[in-house]
KELUMMAR-90920 format. One record per residue (C-alpha): residue number from 0; residue in three letters; x, y, z. Coordinates in Angstrom, 1 decimal. Layout:
<marfis>
<marfi num="NUM" residu="ALA" c1="X" c2="Y" c3="Z"/>
...
</marfis>
This chain:
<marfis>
<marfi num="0" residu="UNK" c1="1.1" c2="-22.2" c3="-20.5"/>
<marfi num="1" residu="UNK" c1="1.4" c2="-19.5" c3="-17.7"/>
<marfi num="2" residu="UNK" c1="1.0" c2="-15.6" c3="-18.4"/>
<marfi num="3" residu="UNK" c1="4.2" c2="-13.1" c3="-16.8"/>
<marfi num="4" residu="UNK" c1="4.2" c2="-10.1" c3="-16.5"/>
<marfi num="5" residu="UNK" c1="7.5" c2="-8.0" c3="-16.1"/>
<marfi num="6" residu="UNK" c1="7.2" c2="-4.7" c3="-14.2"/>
<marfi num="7" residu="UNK" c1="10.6" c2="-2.3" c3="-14.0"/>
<marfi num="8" residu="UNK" c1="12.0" c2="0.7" c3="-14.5"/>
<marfi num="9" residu="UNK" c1="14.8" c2="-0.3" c3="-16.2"/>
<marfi num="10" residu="UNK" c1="15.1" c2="-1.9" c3="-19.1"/>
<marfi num="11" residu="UNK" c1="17.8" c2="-4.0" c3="-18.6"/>
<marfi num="12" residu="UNK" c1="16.8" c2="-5.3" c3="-15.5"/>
<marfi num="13" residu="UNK" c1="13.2" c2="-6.5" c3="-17.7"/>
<marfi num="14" residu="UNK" c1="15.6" c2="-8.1" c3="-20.2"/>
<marfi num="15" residu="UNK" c1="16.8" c2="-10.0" c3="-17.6"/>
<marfi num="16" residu="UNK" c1="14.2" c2="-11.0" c3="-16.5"/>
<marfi num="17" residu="UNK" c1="12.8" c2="-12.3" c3="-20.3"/>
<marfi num="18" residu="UNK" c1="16.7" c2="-14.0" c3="-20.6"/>
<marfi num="19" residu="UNK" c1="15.9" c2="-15.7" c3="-17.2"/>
<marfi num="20" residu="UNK" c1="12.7" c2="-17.4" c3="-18.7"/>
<marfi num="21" residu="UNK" c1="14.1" c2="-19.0" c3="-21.7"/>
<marfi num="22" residu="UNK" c1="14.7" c2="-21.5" c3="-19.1"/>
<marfi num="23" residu="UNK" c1="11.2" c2="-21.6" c3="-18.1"/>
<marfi num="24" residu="UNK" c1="8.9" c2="-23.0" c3="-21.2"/>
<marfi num="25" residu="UNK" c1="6.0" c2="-23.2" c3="-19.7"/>
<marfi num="26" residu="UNK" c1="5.8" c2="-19.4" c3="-19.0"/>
<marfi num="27" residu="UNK" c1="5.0" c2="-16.5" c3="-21.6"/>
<marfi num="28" residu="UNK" c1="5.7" c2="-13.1" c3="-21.0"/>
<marfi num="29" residu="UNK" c1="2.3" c2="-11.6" c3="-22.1"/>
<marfi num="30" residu="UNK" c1="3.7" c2="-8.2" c3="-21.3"/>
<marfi num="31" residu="UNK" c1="6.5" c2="-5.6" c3="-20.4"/>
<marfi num="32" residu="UNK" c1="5.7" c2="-2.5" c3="-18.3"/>
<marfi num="33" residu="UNK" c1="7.8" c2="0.3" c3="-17.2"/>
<marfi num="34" residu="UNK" c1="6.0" c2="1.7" c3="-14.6"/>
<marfi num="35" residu="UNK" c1="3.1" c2="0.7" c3="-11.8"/>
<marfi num="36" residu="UNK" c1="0.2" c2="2.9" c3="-13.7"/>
<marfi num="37" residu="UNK" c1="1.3" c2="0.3" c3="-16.9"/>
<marfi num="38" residu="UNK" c1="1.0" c2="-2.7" c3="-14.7"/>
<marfi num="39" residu="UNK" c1="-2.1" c2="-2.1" c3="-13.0"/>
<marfi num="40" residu="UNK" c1="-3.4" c2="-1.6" c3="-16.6"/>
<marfi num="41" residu="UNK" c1="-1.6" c2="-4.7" c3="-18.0"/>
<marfi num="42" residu="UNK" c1="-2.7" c2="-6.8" c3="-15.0"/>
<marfi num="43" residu="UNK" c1="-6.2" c2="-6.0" c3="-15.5"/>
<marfi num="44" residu="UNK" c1="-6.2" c2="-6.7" c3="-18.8"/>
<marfi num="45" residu="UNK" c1="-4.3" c2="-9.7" c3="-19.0"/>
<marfi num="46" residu="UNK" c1="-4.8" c2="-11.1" c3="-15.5"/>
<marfi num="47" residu="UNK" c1="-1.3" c2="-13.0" c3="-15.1"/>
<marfi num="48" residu="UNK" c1="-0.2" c2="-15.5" c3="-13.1"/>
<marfi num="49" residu="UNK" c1="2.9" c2="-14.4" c3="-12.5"/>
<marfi num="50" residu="UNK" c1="3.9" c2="-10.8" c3="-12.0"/>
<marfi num="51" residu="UNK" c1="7.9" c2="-9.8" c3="-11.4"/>
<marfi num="52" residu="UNK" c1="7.9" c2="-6.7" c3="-9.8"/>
<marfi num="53" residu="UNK" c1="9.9" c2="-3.8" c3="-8.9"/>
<marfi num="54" residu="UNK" c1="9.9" c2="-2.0" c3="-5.8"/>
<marfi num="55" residu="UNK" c1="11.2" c2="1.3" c3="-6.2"/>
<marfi num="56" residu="UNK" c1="9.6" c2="2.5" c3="-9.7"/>
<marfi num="57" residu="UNK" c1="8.9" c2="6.5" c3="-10.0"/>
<marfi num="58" residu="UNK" c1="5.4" c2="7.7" c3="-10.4"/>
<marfi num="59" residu="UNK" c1="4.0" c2="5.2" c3="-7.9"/>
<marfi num="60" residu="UNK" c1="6.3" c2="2.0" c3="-6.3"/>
<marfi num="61" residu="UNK" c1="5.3" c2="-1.5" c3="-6.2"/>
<marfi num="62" residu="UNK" c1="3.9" c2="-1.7" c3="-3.3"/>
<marfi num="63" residu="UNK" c1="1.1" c2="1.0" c3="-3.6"/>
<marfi num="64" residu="UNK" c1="0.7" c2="-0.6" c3="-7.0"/>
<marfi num="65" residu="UNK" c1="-0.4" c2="-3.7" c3="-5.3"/>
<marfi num="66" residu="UNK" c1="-3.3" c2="-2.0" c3="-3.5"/>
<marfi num="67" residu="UNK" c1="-5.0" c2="-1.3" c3="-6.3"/>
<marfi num="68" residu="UNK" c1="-5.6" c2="-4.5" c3="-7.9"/>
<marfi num="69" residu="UNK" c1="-8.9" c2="-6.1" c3="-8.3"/>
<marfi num="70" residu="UNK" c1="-6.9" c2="-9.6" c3="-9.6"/>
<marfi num="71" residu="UNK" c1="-4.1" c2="-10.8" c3="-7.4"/>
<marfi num="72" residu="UNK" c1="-1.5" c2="-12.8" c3="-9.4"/>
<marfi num="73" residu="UNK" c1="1.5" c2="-14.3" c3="-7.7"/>
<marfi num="74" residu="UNK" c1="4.0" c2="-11.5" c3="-7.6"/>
<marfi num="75" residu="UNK" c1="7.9" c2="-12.4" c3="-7.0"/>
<marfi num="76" residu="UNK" c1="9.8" c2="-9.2" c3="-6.0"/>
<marfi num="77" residu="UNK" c1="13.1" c2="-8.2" c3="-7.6"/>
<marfi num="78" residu="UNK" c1="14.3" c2="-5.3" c3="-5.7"/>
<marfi num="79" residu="UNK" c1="17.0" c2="-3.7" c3="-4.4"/>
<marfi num="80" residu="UNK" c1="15.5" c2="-2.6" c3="-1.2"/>
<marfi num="81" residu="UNK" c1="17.2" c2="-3.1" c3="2.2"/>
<marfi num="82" residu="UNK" c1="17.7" c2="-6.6" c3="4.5"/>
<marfi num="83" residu="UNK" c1="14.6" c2="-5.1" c3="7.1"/>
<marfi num="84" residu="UNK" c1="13.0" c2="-4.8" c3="4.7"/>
<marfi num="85" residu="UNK" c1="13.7" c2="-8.5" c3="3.1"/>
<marfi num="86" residu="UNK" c1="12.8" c2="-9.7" c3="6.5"/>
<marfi num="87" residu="UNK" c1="9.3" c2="-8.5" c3="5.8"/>
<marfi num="88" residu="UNK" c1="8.8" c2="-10.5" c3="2.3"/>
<marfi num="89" residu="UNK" c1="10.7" c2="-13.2" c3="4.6"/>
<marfi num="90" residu="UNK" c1="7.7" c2="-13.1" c3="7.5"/>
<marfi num="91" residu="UNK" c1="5.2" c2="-13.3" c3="4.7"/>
<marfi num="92" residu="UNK" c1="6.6" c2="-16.2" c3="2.5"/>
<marfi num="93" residu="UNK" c1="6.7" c2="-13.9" c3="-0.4"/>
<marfi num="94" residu="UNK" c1="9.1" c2="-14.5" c3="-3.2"/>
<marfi num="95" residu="UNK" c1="12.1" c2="-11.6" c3="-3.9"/>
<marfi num="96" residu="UNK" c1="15.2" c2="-11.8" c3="-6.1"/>
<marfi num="97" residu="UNK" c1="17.6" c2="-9.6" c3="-4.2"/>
<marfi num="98" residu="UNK" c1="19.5" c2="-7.1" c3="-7.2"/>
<marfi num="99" residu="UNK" c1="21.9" c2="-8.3" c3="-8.8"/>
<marfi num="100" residu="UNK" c1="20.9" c2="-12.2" c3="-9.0"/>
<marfi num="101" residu="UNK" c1="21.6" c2="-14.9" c3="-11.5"/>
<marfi num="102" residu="UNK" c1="19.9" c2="-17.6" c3="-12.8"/>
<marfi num="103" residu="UNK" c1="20.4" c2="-19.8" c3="-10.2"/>
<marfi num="104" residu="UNK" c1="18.8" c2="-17.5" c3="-8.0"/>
<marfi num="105" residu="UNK" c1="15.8" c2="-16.7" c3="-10.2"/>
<marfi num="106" residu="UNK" c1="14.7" c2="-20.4" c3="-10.7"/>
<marfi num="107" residu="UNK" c1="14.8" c2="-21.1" c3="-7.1"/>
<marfi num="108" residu="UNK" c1="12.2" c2="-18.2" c3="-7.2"/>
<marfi num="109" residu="UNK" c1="10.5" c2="-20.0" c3="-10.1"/>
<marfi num="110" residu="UNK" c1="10.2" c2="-23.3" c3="-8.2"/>
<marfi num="111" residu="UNK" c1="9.1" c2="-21.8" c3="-5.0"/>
<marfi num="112" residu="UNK" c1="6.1" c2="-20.3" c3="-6.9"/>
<marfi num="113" residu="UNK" c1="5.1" c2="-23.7" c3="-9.0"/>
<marfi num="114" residu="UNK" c1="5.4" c2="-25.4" c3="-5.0"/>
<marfi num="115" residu="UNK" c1="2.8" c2="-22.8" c3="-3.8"/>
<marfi num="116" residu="UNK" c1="-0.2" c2="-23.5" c3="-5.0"/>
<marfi num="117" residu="UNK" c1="-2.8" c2="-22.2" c3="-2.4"/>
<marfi num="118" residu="UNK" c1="-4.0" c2="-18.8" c3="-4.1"/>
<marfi num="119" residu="UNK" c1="-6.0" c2="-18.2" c3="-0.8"/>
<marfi num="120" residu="UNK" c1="-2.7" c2="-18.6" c3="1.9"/>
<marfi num="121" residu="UNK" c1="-1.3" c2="-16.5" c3="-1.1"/>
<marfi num="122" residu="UNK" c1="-3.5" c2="-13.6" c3="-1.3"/>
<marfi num="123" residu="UNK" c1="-3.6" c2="-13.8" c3="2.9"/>
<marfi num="124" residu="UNK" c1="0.2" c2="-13.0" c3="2.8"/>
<marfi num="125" residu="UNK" c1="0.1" c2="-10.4" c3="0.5"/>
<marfi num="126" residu="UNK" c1="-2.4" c2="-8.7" c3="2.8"/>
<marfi num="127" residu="UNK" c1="-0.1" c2="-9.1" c3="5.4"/>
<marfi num="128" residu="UNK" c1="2.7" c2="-7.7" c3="3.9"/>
<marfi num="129" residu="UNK" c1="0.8" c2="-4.9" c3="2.5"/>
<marfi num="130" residu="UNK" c1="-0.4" c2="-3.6" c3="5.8"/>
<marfi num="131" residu="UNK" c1="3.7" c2="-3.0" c3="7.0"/>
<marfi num="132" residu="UNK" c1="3.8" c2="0.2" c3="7.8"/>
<marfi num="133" residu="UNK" c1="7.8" c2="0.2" c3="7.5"/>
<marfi num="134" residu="UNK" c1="7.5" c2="-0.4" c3="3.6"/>
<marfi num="135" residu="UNK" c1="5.1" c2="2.6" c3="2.8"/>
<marfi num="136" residu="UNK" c1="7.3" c2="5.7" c3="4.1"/>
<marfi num="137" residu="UNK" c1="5.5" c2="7.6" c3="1.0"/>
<marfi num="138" residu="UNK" c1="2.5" c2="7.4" c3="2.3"/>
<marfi num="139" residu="UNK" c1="3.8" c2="9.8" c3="5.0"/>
<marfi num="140" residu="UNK" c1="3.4" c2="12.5" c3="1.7"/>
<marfi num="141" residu="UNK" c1="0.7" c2="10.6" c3="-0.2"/>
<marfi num="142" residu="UNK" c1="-2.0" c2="8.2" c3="-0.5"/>
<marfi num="143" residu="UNK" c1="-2.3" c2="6.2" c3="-3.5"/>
<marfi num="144" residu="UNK" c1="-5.9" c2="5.9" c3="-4.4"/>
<marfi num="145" residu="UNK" c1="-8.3" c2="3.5" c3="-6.7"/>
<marfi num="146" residu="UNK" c1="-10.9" c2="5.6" c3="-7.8"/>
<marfi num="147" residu="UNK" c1="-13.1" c2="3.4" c3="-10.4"/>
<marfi num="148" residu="UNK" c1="-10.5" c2="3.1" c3="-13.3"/>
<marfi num="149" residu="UNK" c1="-8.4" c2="6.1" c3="-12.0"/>
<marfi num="150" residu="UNK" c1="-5.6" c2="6.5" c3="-9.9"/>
<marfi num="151" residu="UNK" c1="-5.1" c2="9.2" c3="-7.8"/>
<marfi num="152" residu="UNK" c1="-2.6" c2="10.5" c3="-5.8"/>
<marfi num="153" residu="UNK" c1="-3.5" c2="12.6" c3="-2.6"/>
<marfi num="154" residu="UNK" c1="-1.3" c2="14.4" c3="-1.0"/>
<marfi num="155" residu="UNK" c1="-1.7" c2="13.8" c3="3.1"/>
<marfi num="156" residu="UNK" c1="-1.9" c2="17.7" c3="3.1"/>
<marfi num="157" residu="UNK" c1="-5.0" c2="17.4" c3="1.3"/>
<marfi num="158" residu="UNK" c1="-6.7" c2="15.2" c3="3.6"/>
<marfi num="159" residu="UNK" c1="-9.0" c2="16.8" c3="6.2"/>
<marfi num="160" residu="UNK" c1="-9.6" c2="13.5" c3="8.1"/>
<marfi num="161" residu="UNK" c1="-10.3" c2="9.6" c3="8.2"/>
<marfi num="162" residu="UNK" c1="-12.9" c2="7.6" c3="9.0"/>
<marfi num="163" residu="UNK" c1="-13.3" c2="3.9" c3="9.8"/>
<marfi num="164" residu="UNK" c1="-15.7" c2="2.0" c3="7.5"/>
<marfi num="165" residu="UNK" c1="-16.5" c2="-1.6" c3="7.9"/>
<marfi num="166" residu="UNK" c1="-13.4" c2="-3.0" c3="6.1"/>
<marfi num="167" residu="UNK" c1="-12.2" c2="0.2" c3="4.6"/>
<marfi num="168" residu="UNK" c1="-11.6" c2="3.5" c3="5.7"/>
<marfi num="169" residu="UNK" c1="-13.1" c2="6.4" c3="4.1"/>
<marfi num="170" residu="UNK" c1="-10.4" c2="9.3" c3="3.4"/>
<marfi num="171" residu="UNK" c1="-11.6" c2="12.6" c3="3.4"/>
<marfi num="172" residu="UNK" c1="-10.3" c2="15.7" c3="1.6"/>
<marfi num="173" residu="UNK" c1="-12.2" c2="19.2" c3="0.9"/>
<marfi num="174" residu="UNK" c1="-14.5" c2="18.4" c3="-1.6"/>
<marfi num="175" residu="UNK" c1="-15.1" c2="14.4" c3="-1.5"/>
<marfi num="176" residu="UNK" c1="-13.8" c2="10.8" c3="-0.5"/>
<marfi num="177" residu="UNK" c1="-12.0" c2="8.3" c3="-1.4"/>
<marfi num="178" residu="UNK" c1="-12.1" c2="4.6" c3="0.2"/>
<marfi num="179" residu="UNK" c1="-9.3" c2="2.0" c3="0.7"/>
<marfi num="180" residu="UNK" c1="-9.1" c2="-1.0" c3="1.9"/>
<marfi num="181" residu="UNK" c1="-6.5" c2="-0.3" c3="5.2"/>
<marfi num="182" residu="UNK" c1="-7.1" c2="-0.8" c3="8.8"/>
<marfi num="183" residu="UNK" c1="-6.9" c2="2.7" c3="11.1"/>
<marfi num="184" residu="UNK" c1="-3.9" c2="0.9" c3="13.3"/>
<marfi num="185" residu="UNK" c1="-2.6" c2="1.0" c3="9.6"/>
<marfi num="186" residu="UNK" c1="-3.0" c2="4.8" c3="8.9"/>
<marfi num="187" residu="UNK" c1="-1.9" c2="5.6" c3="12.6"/>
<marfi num="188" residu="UNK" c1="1.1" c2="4.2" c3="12.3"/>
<marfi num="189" residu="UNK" c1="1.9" c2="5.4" c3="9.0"/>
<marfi num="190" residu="UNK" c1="1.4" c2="8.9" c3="8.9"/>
<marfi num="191" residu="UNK" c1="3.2" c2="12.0" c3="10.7"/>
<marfi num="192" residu="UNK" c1="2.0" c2="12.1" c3="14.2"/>
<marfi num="193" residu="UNK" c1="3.3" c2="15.7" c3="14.1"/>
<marfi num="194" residu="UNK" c1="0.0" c2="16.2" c3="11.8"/>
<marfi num="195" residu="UNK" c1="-2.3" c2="13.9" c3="12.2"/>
<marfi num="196" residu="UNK" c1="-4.2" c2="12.6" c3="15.4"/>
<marfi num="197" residu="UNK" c1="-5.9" c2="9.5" c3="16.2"/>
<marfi num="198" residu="UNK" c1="-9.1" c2="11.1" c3="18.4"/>
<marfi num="199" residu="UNK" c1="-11.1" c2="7.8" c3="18.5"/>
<marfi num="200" residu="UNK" c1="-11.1" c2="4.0" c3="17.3"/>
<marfi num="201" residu="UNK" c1="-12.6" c2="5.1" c3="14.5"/>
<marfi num="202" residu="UNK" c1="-11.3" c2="8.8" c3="13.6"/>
<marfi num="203" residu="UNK" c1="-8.3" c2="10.1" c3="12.4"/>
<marfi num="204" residu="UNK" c1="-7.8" c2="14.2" c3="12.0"/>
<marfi num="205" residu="UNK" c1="-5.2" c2="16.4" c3="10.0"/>
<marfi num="206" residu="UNK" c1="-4.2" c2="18.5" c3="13.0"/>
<marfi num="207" residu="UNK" c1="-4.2" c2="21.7" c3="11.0"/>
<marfi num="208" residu="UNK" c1="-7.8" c2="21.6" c3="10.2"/>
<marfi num="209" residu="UNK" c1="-8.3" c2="21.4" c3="14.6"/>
<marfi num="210" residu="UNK" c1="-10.3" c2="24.8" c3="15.5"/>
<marfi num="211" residu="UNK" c1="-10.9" c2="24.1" c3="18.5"/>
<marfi num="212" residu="UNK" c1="-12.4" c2="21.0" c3="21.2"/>
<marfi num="213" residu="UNK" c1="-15.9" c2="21.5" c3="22.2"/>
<marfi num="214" residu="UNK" c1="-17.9" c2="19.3" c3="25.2"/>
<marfi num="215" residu="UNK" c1="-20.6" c2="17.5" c3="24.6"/>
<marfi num="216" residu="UNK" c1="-22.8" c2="15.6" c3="27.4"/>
<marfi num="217" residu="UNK" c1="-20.2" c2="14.4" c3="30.4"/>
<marfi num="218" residu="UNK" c1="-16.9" c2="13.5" c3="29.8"/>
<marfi num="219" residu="UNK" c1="-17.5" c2="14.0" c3="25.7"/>
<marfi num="220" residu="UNK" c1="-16.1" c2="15.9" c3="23.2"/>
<marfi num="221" residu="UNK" c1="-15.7" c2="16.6" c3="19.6"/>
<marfi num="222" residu="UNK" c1="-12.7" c2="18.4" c3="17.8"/>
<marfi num="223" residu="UNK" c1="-14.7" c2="20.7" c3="15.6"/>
<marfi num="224" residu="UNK" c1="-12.5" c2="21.3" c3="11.6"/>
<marfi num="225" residu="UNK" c1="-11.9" c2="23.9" c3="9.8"/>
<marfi num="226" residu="UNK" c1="-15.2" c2="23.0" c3="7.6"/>
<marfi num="227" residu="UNK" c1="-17.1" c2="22.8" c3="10.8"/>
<marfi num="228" residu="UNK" c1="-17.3" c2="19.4" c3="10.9"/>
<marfi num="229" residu="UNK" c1="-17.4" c2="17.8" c3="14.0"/>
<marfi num="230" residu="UNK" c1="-15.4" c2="14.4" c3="15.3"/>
<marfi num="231" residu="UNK" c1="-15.5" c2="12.6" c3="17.9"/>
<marfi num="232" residu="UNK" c1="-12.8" c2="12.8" c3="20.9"/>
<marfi num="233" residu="UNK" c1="-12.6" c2="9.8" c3="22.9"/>
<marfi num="234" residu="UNK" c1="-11.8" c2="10.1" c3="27.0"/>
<marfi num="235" residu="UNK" c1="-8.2" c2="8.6" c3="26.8"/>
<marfi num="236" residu="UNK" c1="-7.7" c2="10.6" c3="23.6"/>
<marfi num="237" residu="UNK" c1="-8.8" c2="13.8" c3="25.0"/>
<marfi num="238" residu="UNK" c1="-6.6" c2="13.8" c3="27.5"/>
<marfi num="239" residu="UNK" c1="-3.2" c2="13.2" c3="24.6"/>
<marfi num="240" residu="UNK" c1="-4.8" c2="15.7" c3="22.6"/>
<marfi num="241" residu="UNK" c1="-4.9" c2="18.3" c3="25.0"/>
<marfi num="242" residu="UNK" c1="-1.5" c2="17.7" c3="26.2"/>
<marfi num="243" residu="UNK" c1="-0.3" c2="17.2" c3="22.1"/>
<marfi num="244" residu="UNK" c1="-1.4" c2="21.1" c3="21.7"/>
<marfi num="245" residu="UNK" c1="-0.1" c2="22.4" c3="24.8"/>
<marfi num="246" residu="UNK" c1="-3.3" c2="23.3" c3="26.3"/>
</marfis>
C-alpha cells in the first residue's frame, strides 16, 4: 500500500482529491494538511510516497515548501497557476492537475506516477524545476529558510549579503546566517537588481548596505558594508557597479 499526502488550502479542493482516490486502492491517504508549515511537518513524519500539492497556499507556497525537505516523495501538482508557468512542470516531466480537473484527468496523473519509477531522474527534475526563477517572484520579498527544525522567513531587506558555499550559499543578515541549497545564477536572477548586486562569482550585496568601494592591490577592489565588512568587487563588475551608482 502507498502513503498520500494531500496538501491545500481549501478544503474542498482536499476532498477531491480523497473522492479521486477511492479509485485508487492501493493508495492511503496518511494525512491532510492545510498549509506548507503542516506538510513539511507531515512529510517528515510520515515520509509519503505521494504528495498532491498546492501551489499557491498562504503562509509559505508549494514551491518554497519543497526546498525544505530532507525526504523527496513524488509530488503531483494541482494548481491553478498560469500556462508559462505549466510549461515549466512540462520541461521537467513533473506531474500537475490543472484546477478544475476530473477524474479522468487525475488518474492519468496517477498512472504517469506508477510508470515513473526512477526516484533518482525524479529528484533530478525537481531540482530542475526548483531552481526556475520565474516560479519564485516571492523570493523578490523573502527567502524561505530551513533552519534545523525551524522555518524561517527572511525578509530580502534583512539580508546584508550572499555568499557562495560549495553547493550552497550562505545568506547573511545582521546578526547570523542561514544556508540553502541555490546556485548564485539562482539568487541573481531572482532578486531586485534595483537592490541587490552581483560584485563577484561568488558575492552577492544588498545595495543599501554599499558605503563606499575601496582599491586594493592593481585593478582590485572591495565594496566595504555598512557593518564594515568587506567584499570582493571583481574587474568587469567594478566597472557595472560604478556605472549602477552613478559614479
Amino acid at each position: 500500500m502507498k502513503k498520500a499526502i494531500i496538501i491545500d488550502d481549501e478544503p474542498l479542493a482536499r476532498s477531491i482529491v480523497q473522492e479521486f482516490l477511492l479509485q485508487h486502492h492501493d493508495i492511503e491517504v496518511a494525512a491532510q494538511c492545510g498549509d506548507g508549515f503542516e506538510g513539511v511537518k507531515a512529510i517528515h513524519q510520515l515520509k509519503p510516497d505521494l504528495v498532491f500539492l498546492d501551489i499557491q497556499m498562504p503562509k509559505i507556497n508549494g514551491f518554497e515548501m519543497l526546498e525544505l525537505l530532507d525526504h523527496q516523495p513524488a509530488i503531483i501538482f494541482t494548481t491553478a497557476f498560469d500556462e508559462y508557468a505549466i510549461k515549466a512542470f512540462e520541461a521537467n516531466a513533473i506531474d500537475y492537475l490543472l484546477k478544475p480537473y476530473g477524474q479522468d484527468r487525475f488518474n492519468i496523473a496517477i498512472e504517469k506516477w506508477k510508470t515513473k519509477p526512477d526516484v533518482g531522474n525524479r529528484n533530478r527534475e525537481m531540482e530542475t524545476l526548483l531552481e526556475n526563477p520565474n516560479l519564485f517572484t516571492e523570493e523578490k520579498n523573502r527567502i524561505v529558510i530551513k533552519n534545523g527544525s525551524d522555518i524561517r522567513i527572511v525578509p530580502t531587506a534583512d539580508i546584508h549579503y550572499i555568499e557562495a558555499f560549495d553547493d550552497y550559499i550562505k545568506i547573511f543578515t545582521k546578526d547570523t546566517y542561514f544556508l540553502k541549497k541555490k546556485t548564485m545564477n539562482y539568487y541573481e536572477s531572482v532578486l531586485n537588481e534595483n537592490d541587490f548586486f552581483r560584485t563577484h562569482r561568488s558575492f552577492i550585496v544588498n545595495l543599501k548596505e554599499l558605503t563606499r568601494i575601496e582599491p586594493m592591490e592593481k585593478n582590485s577592489f572591495v565594496a566595504v558594508l555598512r557593518s564594515g565588512k568587506k567584499i570582493p568587487v571583481s574587474r568587469t563588475s567594478y566597472v557595472k557597479l560604478k556605472e549602477k551608482l552613478g559614479i
